[in-house]
N, CA, C and O atoms as CSV, one atom per row, in Angstrom:
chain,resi,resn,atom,element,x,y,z
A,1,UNK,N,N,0.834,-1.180,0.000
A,1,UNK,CA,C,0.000,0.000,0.000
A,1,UNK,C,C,0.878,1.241,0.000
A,1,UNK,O,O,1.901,1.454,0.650
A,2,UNK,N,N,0.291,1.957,-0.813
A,2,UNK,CA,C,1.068,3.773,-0.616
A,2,UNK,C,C,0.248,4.540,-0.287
A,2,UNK,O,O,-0.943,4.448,-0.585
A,3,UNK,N,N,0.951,5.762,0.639
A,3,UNK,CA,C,0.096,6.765,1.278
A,3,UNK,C,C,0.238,7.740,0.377
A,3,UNK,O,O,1.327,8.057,-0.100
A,4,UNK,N,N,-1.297,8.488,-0.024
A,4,UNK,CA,C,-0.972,9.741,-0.991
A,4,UNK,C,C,-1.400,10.846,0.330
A,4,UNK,O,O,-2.367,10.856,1.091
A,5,UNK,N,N,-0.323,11.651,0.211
A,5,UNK,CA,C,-1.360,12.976,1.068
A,5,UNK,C,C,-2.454,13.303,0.202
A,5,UNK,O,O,-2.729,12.788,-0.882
A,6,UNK,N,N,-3.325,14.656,1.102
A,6,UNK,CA,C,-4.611,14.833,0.790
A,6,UNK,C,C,-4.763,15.716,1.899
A,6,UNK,O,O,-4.322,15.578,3.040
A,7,UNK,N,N,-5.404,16.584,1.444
A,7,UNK,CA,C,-5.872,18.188,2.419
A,7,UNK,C,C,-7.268,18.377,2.418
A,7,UNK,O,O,-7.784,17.835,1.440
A,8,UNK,N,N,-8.046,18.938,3.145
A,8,UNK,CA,C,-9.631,19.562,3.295
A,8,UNK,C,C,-9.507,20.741,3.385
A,8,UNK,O,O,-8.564,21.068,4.106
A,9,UNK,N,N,-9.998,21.442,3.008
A,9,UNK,CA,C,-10.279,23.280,3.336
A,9,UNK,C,C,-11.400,23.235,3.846
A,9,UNK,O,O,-12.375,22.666,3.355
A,10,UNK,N,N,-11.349,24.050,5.256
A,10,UNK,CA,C,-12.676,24.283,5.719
A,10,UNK,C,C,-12.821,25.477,6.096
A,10,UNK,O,O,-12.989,25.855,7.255
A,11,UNK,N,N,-12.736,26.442,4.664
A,11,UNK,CA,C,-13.050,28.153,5.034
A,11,UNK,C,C,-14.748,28.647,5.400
A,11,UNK,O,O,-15.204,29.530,6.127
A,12,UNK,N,N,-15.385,27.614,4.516
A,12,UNK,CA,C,-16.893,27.733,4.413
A,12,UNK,C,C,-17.370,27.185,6.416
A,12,UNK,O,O,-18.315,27.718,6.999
A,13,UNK,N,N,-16.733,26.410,6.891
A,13,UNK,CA,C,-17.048,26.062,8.156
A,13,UNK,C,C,-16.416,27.134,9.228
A,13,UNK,O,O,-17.026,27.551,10.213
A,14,UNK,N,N,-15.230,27.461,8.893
A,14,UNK,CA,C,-14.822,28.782,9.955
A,14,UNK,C,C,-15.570,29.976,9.648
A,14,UNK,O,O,-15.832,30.742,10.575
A,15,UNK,N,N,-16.021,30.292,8.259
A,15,UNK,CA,C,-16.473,31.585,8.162
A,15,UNK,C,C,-18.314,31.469,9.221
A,15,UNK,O,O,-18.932,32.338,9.837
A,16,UNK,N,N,-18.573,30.181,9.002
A,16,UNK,CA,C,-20.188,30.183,9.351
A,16,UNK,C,C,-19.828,30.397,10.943
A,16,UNK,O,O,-20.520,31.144,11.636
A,17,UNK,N,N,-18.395,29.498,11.612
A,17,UNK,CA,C,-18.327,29.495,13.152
A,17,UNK,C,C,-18.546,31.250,13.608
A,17,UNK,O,O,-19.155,31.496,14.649
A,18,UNK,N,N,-18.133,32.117,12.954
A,18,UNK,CA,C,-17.459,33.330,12.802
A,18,UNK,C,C,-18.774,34.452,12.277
A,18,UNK,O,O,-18.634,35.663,12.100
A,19,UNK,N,N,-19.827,33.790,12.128
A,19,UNK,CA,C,-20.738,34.713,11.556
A,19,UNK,C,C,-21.343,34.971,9.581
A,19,UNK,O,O,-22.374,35.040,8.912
A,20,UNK,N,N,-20.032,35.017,9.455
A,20,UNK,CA,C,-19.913,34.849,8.074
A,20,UNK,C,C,-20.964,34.144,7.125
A,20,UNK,O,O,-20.695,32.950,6.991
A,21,UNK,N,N,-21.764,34.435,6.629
A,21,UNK,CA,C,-22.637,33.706,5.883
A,21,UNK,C,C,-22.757,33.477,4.486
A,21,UNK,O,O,-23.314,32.575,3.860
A,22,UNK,N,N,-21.719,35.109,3.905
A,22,UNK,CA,C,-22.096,35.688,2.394
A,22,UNK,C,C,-20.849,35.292,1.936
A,22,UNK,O,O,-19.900,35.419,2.710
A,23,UNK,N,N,-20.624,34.731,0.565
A,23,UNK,CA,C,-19.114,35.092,0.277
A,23,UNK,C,C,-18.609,36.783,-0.056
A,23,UNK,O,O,-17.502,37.313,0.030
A,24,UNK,N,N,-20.077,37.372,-0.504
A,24,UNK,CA,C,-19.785,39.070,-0.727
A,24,UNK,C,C,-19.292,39.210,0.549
A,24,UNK,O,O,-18.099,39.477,0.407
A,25,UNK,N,N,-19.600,39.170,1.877
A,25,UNK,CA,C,-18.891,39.907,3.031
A,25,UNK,C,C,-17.710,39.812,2.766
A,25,UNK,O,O,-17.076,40.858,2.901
A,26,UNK,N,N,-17.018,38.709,2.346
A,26,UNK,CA,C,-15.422,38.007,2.556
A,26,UNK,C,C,-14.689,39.183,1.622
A,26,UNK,O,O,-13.978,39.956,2.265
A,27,UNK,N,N,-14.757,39.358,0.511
A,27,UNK,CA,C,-13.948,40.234,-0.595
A,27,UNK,C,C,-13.575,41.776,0.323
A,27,UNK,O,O,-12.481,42.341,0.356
A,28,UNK,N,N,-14.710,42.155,0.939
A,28,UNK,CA,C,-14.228,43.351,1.132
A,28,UNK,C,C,-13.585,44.038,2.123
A,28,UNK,O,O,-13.260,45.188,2.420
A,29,UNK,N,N,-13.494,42.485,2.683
A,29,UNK,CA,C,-12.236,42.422,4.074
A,29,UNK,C,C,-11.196,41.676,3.592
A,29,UNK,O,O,-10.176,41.811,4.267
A,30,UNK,N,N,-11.124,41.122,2.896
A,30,UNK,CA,C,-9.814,40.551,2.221
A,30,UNK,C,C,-9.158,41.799,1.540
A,30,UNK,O,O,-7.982,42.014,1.835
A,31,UNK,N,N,-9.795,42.669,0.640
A,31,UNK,CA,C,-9.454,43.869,0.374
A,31,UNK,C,C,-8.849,45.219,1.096
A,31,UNK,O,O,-8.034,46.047,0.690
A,32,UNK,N,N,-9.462,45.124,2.136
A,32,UNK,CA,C,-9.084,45.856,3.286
A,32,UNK,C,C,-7.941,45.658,3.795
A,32,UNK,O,O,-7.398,46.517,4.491
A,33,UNK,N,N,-7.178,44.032,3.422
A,33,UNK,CA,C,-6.095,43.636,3.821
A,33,UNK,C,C,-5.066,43.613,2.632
A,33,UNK,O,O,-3.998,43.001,2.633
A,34,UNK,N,N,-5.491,44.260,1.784
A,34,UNK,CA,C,-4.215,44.282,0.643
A,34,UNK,C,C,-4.576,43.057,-0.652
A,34,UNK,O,O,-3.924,43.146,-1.692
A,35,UNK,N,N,-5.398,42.187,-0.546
A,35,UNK,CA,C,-6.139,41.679,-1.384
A,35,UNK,C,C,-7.074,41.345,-1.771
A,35,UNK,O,O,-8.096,40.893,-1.253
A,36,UNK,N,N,-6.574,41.691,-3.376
A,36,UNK,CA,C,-7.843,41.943,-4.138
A,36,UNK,C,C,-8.219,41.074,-5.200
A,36,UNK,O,O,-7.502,40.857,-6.178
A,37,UNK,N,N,-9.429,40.537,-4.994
A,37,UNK,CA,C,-10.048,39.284,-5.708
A,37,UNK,C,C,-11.428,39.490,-5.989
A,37,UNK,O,O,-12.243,39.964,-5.197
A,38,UNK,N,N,-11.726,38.989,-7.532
A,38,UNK,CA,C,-13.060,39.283,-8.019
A,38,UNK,C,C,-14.014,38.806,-7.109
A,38,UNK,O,O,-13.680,38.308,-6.034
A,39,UNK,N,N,-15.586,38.968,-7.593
A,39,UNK,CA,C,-16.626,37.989,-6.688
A,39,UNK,C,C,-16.822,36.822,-7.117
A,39,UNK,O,O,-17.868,36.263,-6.787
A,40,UNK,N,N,-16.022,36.247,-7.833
A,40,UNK,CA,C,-16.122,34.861,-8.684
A,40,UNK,C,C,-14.893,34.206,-7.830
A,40,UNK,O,O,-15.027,33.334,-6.972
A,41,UNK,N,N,-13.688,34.797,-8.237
A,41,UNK,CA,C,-12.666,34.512,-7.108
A,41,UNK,C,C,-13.013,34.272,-5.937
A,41,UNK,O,O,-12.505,33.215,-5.563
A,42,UNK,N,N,-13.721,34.812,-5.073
A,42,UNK,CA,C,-13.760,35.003,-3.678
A,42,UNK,C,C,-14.949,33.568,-3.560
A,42,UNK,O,O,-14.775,32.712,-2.692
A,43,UNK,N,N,-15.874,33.503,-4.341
A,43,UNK,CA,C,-16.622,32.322,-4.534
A,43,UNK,C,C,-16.177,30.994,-4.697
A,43,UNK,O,O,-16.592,30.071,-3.995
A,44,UNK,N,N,-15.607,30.905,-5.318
A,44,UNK,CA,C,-14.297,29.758,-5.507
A,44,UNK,C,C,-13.565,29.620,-4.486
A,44,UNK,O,O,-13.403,28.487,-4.032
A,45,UNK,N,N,-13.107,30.452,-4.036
A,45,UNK,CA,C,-11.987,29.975,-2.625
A,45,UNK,C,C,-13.262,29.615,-1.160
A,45,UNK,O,O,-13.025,28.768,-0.298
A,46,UNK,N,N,-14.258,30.276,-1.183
A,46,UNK,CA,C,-15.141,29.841,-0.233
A,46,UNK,C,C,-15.654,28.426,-0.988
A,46,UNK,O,O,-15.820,27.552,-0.138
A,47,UNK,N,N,-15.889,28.057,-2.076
A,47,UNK,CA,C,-17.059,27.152,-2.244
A,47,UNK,C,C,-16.337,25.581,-2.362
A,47,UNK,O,O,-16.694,24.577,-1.745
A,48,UNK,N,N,-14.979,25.726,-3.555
A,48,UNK,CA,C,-14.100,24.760,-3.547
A,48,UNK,C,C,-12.774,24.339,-2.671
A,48,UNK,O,O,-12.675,24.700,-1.498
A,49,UNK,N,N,-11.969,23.715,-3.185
A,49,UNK,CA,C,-10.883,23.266,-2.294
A,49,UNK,C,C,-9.750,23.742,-3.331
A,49,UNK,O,O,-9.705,23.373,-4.504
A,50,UNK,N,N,-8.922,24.543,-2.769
A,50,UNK,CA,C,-8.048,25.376,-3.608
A,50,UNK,C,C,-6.789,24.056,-3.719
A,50,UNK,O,O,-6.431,23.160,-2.955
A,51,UNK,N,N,-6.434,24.450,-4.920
A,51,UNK,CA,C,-4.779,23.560,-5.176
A,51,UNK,C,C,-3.947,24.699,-4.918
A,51,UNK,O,O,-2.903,24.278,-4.419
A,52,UNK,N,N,-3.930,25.755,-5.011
A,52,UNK,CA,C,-2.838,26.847,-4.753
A,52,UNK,C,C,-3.404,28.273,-4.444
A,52,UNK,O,O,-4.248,28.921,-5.063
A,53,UNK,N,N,-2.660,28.594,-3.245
A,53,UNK,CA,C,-2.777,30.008,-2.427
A,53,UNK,C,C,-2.091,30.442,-2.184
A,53,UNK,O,O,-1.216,29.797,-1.607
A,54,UNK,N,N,-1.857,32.122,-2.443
A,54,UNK,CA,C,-1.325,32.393,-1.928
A,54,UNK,C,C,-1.146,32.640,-0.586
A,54,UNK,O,O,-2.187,32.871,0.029
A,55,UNK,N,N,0.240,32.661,0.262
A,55,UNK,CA,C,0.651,32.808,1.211
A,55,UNK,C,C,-0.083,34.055,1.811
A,55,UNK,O,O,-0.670,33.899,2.882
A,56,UNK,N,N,-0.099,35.683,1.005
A,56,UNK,CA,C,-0.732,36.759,1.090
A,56,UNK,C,C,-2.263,36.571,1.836
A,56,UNK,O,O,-2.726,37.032,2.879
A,57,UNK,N,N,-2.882,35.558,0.656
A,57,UNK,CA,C,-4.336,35.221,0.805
A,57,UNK,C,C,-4.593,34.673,2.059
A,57,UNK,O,O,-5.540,35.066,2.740
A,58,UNK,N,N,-3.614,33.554,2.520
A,58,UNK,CA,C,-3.737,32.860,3.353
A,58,UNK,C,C,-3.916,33.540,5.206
A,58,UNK,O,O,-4.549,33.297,6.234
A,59,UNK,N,N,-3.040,34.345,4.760
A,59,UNK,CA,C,-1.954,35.134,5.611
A,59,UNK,C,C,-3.798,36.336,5.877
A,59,UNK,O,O,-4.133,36.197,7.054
A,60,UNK,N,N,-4.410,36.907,5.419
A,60,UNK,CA,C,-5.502,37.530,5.262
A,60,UNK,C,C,-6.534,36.841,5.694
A,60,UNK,O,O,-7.243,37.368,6.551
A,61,UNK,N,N,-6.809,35.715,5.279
A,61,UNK,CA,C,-7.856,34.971,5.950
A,61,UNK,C,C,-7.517,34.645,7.356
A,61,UNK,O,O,-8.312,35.001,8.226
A,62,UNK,N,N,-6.606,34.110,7.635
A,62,UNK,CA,C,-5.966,33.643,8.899
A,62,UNK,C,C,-6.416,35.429,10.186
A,62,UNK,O,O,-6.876,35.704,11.295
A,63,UNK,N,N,-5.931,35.990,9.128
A,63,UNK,CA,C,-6.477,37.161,10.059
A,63,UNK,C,C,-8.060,37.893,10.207
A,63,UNK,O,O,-8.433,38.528,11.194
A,64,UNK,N,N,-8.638,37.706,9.323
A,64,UNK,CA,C,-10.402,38.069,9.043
A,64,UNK,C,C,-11.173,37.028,10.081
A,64,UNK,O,O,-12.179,37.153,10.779
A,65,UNK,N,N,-10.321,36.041,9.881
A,65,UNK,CA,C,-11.221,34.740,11.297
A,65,UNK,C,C,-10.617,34.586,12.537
A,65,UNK,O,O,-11.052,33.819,13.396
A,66,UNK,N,N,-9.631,35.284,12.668
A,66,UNK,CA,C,-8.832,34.910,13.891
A,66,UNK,C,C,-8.596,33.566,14.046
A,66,UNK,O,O,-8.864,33.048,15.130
A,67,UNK,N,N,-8.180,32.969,13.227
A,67,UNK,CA,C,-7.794,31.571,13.316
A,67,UNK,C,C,-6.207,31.128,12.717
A,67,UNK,O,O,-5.348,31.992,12.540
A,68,UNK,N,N,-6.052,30.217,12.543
A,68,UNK,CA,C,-4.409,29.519,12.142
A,68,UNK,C,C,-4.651,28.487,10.720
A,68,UNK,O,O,-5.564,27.795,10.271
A,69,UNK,N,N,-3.376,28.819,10.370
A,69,UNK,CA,C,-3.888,28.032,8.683
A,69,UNK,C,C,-3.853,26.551,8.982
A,69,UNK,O,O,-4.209,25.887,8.009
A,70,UNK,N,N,-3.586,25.967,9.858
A,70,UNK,CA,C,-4.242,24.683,10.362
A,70,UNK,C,C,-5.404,24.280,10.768
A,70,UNK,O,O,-5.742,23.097,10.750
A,71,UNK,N,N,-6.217,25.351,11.225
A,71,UNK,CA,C,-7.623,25.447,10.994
A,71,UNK,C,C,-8.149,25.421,10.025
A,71,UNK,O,O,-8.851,24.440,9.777
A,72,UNK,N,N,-8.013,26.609,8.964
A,72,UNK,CA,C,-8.304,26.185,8.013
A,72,UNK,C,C,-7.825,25.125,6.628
A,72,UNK,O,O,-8.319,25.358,5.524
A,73,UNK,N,N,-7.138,24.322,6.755
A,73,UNK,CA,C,-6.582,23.200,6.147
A,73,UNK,C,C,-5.673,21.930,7.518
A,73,UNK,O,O,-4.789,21.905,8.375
A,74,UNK,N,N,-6.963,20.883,6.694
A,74,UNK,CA,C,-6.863,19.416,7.838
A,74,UNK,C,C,-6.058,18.588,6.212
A,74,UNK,O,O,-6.388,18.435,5.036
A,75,UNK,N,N,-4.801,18.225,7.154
A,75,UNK,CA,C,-3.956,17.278,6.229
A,75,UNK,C,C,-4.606,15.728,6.873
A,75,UNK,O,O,-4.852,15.343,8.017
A,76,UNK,N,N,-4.723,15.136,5.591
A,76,UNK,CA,C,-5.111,13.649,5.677
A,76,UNK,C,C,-4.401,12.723,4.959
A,76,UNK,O,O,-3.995,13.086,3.855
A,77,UNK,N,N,-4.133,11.496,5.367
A,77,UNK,CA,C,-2.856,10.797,4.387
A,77,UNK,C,C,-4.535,9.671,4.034
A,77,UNK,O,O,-5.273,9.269,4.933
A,78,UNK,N,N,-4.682,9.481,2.971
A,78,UNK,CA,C,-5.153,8.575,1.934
A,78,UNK,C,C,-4.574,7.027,1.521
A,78,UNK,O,O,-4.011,6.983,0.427
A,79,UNK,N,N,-4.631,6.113,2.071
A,79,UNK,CA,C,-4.117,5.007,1.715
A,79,UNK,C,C,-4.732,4.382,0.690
A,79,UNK,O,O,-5.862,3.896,0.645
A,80,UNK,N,N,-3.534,4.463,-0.468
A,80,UNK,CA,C,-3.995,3.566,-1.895
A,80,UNK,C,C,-3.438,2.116,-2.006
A,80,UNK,O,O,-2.236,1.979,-1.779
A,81,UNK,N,N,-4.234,0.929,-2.355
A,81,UNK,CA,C,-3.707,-0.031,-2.491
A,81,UNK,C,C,-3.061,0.043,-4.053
A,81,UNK,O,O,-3.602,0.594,-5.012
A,82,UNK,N,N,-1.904,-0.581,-4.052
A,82,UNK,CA,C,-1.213,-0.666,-5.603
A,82,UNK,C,C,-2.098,-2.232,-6.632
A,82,UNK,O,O,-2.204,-3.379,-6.199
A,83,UNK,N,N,-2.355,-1.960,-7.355
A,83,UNK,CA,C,-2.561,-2.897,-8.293
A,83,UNK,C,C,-1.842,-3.515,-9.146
A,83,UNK,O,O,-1.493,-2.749,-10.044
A,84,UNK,N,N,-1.473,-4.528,-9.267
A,84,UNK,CA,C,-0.680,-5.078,-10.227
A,84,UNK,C,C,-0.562,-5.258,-12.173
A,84,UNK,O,O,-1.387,-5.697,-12.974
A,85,UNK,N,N,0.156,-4.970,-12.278
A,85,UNK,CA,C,-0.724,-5.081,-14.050
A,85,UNK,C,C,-0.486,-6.320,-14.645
A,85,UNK,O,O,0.348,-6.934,-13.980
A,86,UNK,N,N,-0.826,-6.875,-15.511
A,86,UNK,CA,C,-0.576,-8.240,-16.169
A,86,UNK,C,C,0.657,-7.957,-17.247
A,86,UNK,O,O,0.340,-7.017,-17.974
A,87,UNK,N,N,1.613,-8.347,-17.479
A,87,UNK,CA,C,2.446,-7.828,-18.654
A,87,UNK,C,C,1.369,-7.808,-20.131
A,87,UNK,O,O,2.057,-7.558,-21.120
A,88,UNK,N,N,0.233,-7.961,-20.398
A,88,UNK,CA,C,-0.413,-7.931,-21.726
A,88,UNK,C,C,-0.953,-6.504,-21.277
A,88,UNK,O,O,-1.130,-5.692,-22.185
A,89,UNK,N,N,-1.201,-6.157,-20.117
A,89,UNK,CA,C,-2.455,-5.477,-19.788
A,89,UNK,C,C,-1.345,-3.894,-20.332
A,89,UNK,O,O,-1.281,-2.958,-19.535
A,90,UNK,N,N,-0.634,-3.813,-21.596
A,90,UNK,CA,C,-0.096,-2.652,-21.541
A,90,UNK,C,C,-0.616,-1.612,-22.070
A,90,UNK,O,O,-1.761,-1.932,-22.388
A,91,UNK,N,N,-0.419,-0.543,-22.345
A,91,UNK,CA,C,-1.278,0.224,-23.003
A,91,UNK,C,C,-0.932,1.050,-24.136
A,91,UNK,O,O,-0.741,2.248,-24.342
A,92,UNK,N,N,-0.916,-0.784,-25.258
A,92,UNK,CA,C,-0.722,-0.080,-26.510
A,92,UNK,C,C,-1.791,-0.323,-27.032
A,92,UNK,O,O,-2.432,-1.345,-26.787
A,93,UNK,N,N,-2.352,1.078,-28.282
A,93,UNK,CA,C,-3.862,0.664,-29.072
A,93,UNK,C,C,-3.951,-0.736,-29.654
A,93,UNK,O,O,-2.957,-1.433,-29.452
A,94,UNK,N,N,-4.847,-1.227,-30.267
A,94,UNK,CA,C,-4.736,-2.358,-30.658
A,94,UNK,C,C,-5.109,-1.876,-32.005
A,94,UNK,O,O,-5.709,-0.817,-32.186
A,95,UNK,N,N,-4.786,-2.576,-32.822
A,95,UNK,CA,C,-5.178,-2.484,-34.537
A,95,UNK,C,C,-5.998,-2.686,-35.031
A,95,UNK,O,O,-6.378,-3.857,-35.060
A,96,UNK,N,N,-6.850,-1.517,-35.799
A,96,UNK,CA,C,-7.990,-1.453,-35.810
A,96,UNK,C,C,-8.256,-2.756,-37.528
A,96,UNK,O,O,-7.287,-2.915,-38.270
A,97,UNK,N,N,-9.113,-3.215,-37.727
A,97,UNK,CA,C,-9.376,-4.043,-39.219
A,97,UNK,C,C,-10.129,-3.276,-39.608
A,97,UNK,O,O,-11.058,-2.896,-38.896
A,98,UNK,N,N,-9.965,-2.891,-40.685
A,98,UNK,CA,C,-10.762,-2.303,-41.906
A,98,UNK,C,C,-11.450,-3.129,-43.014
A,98,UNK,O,O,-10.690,-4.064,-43.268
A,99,UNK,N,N,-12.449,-3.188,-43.709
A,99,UNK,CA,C,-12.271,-4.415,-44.533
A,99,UNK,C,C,-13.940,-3.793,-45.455
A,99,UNK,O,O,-14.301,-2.617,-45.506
A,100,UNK,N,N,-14.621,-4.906,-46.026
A,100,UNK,CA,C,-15.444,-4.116,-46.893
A,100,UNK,C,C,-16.493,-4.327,-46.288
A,100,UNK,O,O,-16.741,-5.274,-45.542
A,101,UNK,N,N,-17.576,-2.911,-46.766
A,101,UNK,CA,C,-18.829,-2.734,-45.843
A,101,UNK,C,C,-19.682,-3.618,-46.506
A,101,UNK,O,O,-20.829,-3.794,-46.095
């Protein structure tokens, strides 16, 4: 078995602990802090699970909730079992026959 890491964002759960209900509230205190992000942006970082942040961003939220970026991101290790392949099982196309209709 191999362990893949794996992270959760839970901005949408600190912002609700915190009052927070709107993602409009969020932009214009993130702004207040030196960043600036559309309302589509700011929707996305509340609604999904980001692959990349900035430190800035991070560093801003951490301060709008009074919380620690370990709050908002729970590391989880994922255990994958490996599968074996068959030496046929490779992955070349196979050849297609053409012939008459």
């Amino acid at each position: 078995m191999t362990t893949r890491p794996g992270y959760s964002w839970n901005l949408r759960q600190i912002m609700a602990t915190k009052g927070l209900w709107k993602t409009s509230e969020l932009g214009p205190l993130l702004e207040a802090r030196g960043v600036t992000l559309s309302s589509a942006q700011v929707y996305r970082l509340v609604a999904n699970t980001p692959e990349r942040l900035s430190l800035m961003t991070l560093a801003a939220l951490c301060d709008i909730l009074a919380c620690t970026p370990s709050d908002l991101i729970s590391i989880t290790a994922e255990e994958q079992q490996r599968t074996a392949r068959s030496p046929r099982a490779k992955s070349r196309p196979r050849r297609a026959r053409v012939g008459p209709s």
